[in-house]
Every structure is written in C-alpha cells, then in structure tokens.
TORKOL-4160 file (C-alpha; in steps of 0.2 Angstrom, whole numbers, padded with zeros to 4 digits, m for minus):
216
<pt num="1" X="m0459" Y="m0416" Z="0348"/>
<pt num="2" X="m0480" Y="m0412" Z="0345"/>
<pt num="3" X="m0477" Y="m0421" Z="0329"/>
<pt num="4" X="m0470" Y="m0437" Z="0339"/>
<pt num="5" X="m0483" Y="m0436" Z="0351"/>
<pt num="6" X="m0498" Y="m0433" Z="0340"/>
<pt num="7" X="m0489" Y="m0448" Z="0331"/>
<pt num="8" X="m0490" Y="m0458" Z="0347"/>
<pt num="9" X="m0508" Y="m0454" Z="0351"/>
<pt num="10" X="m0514" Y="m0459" Z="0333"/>
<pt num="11" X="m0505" Y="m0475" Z="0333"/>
<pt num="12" X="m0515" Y="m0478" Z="0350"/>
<pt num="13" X="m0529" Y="m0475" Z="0344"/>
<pt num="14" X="m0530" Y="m0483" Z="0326"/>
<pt num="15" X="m0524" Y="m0498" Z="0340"/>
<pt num="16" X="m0541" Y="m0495" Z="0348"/>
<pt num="17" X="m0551" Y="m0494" Z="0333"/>
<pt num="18" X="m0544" Y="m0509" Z="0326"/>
<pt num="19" X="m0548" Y="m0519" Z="0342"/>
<pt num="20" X="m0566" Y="m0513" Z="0342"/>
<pt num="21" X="m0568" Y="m0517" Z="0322"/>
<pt num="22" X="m0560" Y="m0536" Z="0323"/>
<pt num="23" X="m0575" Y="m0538" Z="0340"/>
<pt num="24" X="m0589" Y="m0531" Z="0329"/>
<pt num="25" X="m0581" Y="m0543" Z="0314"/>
<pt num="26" X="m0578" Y="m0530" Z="0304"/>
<pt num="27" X="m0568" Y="m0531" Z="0287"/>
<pt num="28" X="m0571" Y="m0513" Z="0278"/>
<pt num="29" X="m0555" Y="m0504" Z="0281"/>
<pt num="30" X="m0558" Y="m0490" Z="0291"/>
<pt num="31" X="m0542" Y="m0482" Z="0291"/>
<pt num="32" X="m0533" Y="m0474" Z="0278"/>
<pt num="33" X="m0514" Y="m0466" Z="0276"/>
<pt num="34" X="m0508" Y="m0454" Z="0266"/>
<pt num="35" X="m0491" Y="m0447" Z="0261"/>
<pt num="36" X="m0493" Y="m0427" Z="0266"/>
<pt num="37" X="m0477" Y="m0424" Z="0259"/>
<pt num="38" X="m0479" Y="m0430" Z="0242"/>
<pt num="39" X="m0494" Y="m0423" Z="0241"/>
<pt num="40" X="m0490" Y="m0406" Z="0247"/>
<pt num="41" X="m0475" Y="m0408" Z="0232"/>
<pt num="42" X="m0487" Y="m0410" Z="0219"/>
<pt num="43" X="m0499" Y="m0399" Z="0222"/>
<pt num="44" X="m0496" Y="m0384" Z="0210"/>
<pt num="45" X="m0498" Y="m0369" Z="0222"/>
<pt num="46" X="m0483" Y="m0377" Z="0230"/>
<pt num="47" X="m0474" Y="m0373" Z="0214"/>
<pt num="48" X="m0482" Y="m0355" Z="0213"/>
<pt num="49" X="m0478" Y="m0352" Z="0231"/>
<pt num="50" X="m0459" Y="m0358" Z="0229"/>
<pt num="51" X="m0459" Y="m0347" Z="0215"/>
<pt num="52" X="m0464" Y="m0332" Z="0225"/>
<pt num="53" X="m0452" Y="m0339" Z="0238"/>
<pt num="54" X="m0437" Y="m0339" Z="0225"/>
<pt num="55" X="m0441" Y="m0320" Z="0218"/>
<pt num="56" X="m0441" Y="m0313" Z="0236"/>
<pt num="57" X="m0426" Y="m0322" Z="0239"/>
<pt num="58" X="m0419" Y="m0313" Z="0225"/>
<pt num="59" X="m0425" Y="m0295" Z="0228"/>
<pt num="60" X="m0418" Y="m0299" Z="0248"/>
<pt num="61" X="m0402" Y="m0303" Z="0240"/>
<pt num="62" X="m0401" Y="m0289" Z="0230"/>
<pt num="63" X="m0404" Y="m0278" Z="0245"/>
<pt num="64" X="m0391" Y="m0287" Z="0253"/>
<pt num="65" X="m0378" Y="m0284" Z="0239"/>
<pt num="66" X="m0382" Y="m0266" Z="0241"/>
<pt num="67" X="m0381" Y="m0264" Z="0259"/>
<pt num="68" X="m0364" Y="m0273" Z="0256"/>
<pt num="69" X="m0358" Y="m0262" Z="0247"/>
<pt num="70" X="m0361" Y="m0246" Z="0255"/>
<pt num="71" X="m0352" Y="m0256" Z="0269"/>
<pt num="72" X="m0333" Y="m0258" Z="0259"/>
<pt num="73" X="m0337" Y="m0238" Z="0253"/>
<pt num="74" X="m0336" Y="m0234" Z="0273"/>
<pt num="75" X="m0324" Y="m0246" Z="0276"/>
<pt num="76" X="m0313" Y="m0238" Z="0263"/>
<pt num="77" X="m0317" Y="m0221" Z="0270"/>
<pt num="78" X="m0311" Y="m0224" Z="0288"/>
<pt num="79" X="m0295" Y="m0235" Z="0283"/>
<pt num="80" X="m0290" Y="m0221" Z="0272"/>
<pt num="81" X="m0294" Y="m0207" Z="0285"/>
<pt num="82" X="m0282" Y="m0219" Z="0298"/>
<pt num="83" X="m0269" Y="m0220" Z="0286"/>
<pt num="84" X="m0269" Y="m0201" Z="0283"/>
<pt num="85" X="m0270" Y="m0200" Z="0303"/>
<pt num="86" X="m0253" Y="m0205" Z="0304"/>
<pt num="87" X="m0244" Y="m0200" Z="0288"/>
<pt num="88" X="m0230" Y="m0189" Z="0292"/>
<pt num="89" X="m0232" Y="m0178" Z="0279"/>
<pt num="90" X="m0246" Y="m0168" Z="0290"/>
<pt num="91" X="m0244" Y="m0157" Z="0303"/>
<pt num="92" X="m0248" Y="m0163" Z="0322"/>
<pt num="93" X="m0265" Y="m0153" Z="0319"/>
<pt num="94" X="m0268" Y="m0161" Z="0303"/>
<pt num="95" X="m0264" Y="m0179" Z="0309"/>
<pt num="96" X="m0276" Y="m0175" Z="0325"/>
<pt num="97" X="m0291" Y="m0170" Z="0314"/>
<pt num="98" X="m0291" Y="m0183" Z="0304"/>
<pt num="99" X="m0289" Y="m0196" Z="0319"/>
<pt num="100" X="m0304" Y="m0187" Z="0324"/>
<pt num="101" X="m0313" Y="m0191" Z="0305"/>
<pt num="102" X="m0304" Y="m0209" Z="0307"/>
<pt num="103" X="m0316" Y="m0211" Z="0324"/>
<pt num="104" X="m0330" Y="m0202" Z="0318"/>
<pt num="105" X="m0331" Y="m0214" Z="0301"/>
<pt num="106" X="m0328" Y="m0228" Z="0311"/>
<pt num="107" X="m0341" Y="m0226" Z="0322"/>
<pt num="108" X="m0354" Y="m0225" Z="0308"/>
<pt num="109" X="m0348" Y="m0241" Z="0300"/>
<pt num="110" X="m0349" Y="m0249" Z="0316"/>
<pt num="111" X="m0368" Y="m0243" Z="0317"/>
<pt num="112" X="m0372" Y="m0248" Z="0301"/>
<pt num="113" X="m0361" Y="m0265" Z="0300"/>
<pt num="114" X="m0377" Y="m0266" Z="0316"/>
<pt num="115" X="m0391" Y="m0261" Z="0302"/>
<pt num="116" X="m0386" Y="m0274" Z="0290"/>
<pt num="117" X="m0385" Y="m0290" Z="0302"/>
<pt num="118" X="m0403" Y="m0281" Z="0310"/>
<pt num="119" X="m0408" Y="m0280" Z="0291"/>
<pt num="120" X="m0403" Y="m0298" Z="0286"/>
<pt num="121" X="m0409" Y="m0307" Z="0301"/>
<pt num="122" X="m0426" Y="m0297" Z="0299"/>
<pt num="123" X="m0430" Y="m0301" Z="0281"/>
<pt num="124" X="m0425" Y="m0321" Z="0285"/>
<pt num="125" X="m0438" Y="m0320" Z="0297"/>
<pt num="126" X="m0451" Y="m0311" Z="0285"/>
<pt num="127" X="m0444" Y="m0326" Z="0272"/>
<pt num="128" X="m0447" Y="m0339" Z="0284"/>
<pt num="129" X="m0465" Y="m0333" Z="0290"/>
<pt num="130" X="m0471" Y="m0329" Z="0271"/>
<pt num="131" X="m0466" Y="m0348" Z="0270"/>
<pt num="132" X="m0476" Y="m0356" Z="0283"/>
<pt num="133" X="m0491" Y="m0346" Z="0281"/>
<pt num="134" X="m0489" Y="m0352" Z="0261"/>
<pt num="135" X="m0487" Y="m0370" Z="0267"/>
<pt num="136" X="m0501" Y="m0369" Z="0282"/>
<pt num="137" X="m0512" Y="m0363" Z="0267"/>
<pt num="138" X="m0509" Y="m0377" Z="0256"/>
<pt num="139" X="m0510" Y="m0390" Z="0269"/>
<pt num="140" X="m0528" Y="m0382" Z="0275"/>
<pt num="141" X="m0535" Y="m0384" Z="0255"/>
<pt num="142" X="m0527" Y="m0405" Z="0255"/>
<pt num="143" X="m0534" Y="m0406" Z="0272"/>
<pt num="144" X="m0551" Y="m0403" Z="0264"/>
<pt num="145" X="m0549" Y="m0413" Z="0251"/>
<pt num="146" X="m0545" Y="m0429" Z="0263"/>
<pt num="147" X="m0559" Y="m0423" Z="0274"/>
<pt num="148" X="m0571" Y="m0423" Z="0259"/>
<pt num="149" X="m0562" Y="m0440" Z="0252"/>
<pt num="150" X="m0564" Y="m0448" Z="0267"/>
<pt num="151" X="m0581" Y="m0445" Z="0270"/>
<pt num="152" X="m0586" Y="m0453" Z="0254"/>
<pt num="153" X="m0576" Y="m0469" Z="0257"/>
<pt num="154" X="m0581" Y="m0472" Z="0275"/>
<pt num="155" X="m0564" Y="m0471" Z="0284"/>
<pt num="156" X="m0565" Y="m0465" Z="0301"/>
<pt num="157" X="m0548" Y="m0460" Z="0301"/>
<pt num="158" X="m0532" Y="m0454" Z="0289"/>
<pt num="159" X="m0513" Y="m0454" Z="0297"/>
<pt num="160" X="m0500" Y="m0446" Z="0289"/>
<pt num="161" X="m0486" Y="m0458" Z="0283"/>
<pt num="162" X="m0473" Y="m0444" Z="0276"/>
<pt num="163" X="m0459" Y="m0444" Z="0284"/>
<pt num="164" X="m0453" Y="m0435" Z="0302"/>
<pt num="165" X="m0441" Y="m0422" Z="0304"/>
<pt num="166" X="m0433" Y="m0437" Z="0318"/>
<pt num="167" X="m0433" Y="m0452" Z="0314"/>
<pt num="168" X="m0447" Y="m0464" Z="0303"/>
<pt num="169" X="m0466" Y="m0457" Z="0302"/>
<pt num="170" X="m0483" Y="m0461" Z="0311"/>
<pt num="171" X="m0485" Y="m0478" Z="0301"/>
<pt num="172" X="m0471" Y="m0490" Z="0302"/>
<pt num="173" X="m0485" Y="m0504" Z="0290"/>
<pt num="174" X="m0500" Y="m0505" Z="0282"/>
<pt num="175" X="m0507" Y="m0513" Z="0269"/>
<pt num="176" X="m0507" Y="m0506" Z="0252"/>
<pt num="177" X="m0527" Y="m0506" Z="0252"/>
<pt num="178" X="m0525" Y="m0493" Z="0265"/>
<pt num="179" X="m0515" Y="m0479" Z="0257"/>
<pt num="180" X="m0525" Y="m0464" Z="0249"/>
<pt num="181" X="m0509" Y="m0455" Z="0242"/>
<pt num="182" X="m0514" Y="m0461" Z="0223"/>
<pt num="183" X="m0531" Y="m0456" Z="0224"/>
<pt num="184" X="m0529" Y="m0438" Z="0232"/>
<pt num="185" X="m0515" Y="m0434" Z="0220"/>
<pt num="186" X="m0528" Y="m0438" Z="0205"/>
<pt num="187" X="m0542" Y="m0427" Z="0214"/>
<pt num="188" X="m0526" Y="m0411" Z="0217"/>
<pt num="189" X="m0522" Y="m0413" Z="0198"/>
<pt num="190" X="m0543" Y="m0415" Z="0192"/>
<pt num="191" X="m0544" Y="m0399" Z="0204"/>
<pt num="192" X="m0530" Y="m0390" Z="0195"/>
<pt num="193" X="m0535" Y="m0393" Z="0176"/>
<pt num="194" X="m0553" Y="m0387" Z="0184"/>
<pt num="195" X="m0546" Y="m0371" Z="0190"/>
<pt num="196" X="m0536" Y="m0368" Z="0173"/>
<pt num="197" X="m0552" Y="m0372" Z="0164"/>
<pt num="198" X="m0562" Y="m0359" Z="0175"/>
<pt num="199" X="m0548" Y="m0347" Z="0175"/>
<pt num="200" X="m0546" Y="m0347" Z="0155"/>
<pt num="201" X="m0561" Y="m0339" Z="0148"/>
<pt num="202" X="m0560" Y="m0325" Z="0159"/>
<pt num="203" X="m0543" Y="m0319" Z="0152"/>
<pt num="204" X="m0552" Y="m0316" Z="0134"/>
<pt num="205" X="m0567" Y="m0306" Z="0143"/>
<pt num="206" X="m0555" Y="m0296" Z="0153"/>
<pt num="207" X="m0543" Y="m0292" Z="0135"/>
<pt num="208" X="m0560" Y="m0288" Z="0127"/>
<pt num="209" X="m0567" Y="m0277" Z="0141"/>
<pt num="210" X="m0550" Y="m0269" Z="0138"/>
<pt num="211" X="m0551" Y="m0266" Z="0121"/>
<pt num="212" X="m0571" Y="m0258" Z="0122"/>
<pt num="213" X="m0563" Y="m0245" Z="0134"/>
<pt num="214" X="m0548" Y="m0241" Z="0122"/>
<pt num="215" X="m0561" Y="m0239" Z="0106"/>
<pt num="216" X="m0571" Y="m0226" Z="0118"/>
C-alpha cells in the first residue's frame, strides 16, 4: 500500500513537472525511469547475498532435521511405554508405572514438539530479516549510483518502473529516451570489474605476508 501511494504521488508529480517544463518550452528530458528490479538482479552482491541466503538455509535445515529426529525417538518412547501400559503380561503395579512413564514421556514430547515450532518460526524470521537488511543494502549502494547518474545528466527526477507486488508499476509509458536501466547496469558491472581489480593484488600480499611469518 506505501509502494502504491508513493507510486501515485510520483506520477503526480512527474505530471507537474512536465506541465511546468512544456510552459518554460523545455525539451531536455528531465525525467528518467529505471527498472529496480533488474537492476537489483544484476548486481553481483545479490548473487553473494543469495548465496549466503542458500547456506543458512541449509545449516537451518539441518537443524531442522535434527530436532526432527529427536522428535520420532520420544514419539517411539511414549508409544512404546502405552503399549507396555496395557500389556497383560504385567502386573496391575507394573501396568500403572508404566502408565505413569507413558504420561511423563508424553508430556516432554508435547513440550518439545512446542520447542521445535518456536525453533522453526524463529529461525524463518532471522532468515527473512538477514534478507531485507541484505536487499536494503544493496538497493542503498544502486540508489547512489542513480543519485550520482542523475546528477551528471540533469534529471530532476528517476521513478522506478519495476514491477508492483499488485498490479502494474509507477510508469504505465515512457519514451525509450527516458529509461536509465541500460546505462546503470553498465556503471554496476564497470563497479564490479573495479572492485575485483582492487581486490586482486591484495590476495598475493596477504599470501606473501604469510609466508615471511612462516620463514620466521
């Protein structure tokens, strides 16, 4: 619902800029679009976030399976100590304490049949916040870009045309002289081969540093 009103209010207002640019006889284009989507897709600490994403997913799984399976062992433990409960080959004495272990066993996989659910919901809600902070990251650093894009072009304003989780996104037209997508995609990737270029000489120095304090 904020997306569809911020939607709204910039449609309004790339109205009113429009208005005022065909008074003044203006014909630079002032206004740009972008695909955030597409953008945030391609960019590579995306990739490495949805790679961080898919391990933890993993190791929460894992967990999972665990939990899981200390869950059937009680479960076996109280449906045998039932079944022993009313076998006729015990004593009433026998039969009544190990009713009492049946109860006792199945209290404590009713409590921890409890810490699972607690345990799963919990770790989807540390999965789903480690995602948005990854994404509100990444869509900071493309923001910048735009920012720093925009400013050297002259456009006064930049509306996202990715698509809406309801229905279509901000912009339902515009020219293909007003869509940005291309060129910050070519300045994410050029930021990326700068980063690996920056990043690479430090691996040697680091192996070599390594290698002085072995020799010593």
């Amino acid at each position: 619902m904020n997306r569809r009103w911020a939607a709204a209010a910039a449609a309004a207002a790339l109205g009113c800029w429009c208005r005022v640019g065909a008074a003044g006889g203006e014909v630079e284009t002032t206004v740009g679009i972008v695909d955030m989507e597409r953008v945030l897709s391609a960019h590579p600490e995306t990739q490495e976030a949805e790679r961080l994403l898919q391990k933890q997913i993993q190791e929460f799984e894992t967990e999972k399976d665990t939990l899981l399976d200390k869950f059937e062992r009680l479960k076996k433990d109280f449906e045998q100590a039932r079944d022993e409960a009313e076998s006729k080959a015990l004593s009433e004495a026998g039969r009544q304490k190990k009713k009492t272990e049946a109860e006792e066993k199945l209290i404590a996989l009713r409590e921890f049949d409890a810490e699972v659910r607690q345990t799963t919901l919990l770790r989807q809600k540390q999965l789903a916040d480690r995602k948005r902070r990854m994404r509100e990251r990444i869509v900071e650093r493309i923001r910048a870009i735009i920012q720093t894009y925009a400013a050297k072009k002259g456009l006064a304003l930049v509306l996202d045309s990715g698509p809406m989780l309801e229905g279509p996104g901000a912009v339902v037209y515009s020219l293909k002289t007003m869509d940005i997508t291309e060129d910050i995609l070519k300045i994410v990737a050029a930021d990326k081969v700068e980063r690996e270029a920056n990043a690479a000489p430090a691996a040697p120095a680091a192996a070599a540093g390594a290698g002085r304090a072995a020799g010593e």
